[in-house]
N, C-alpha and C positions, 0 to 999 in steps of 0.2 A: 504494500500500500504506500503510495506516494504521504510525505508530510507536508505541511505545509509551515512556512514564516508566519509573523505578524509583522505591517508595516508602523515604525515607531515614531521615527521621525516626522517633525513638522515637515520637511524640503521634500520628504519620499511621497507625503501626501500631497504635497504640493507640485510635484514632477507629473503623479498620477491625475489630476486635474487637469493639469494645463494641455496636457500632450495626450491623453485617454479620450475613449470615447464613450459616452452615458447615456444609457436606457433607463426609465423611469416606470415605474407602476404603481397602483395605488399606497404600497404601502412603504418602498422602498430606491432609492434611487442607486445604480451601478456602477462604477466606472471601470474602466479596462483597458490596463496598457501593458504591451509586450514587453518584458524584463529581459530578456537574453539569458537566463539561467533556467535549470531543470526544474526549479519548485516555484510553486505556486507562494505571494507573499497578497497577503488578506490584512485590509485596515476595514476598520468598522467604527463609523462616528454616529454617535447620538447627542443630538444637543441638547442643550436644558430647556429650549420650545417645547421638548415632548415631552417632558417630566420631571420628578425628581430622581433623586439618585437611585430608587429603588425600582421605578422603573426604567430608567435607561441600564441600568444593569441587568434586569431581565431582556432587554431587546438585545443586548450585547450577548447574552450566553444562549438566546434564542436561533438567533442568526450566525452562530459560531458552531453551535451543534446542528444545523441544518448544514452548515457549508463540511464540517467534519462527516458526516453520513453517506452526501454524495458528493465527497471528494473526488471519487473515482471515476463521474461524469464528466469534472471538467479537466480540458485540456493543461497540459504544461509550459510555465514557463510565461505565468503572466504577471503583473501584478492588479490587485483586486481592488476597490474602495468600495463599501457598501454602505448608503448613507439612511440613517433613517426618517421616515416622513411620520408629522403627528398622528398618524392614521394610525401608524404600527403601536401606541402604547394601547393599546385595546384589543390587538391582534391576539391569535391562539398561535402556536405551535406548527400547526397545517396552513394558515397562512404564510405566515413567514417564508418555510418550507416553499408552499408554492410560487410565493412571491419570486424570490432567489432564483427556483428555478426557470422560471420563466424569464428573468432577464437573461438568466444566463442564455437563453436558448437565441434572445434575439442578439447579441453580442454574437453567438455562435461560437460558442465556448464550451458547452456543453455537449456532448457524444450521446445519444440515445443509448440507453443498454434494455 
């Protein structure tokens, strides 16, 4: 099974921004840009728009365990940003889920299995 990064830096999320390309859907916003290395490197921001700490920590370990589950759909060797929209503090598990994977699919980053 492939692992993946977390991206940490302010500049790394700022690289990913400027130069990435973003799909959006109700609950979640994506970006996506090619890193040149074998692993996959995943940032995940939530702002204090959607909540307080309690739930932007739950949308952080939601969206972390959906991207950890089917890691194995997406492609190698990107980097990731996944932003979340006020929609998602109210989301369930199977949103998220779906959410993620459906950007991923319009990005075209994601492999059917």
């Amino acid at each position: 099974m492939k692992h993946f990064e977390s991206l940490k830096k302010n500049y790394e999320f700022q690289s990913v921004y400027r130069n990435g390309k973003s799909y959006a859907n109700k609950y979640l916003v994506m970006y996506v840009k090619e890193n040149g290395a074998e692993k996959n490197r995943i940032g995940i921001s939530v702002s204090k728009k959607v909540g307080n700490s309690v739930v932007r920590h739950r949308i952080t370990r939601l969206v972390r365990e959906s991207y950890r589950l089917h890691e194995a759909m997406f492609n190698s060797g990107l980097d990731i940003v996944i932003v979340a929209r006020k929609s998602a503090a109210t989301a369930g598990y199977d949103e998220i889920r779906s959410g993620l994977l459906h950007l991923g699919k319009l990005h075209h980053v994601v492999v059917p299995q």
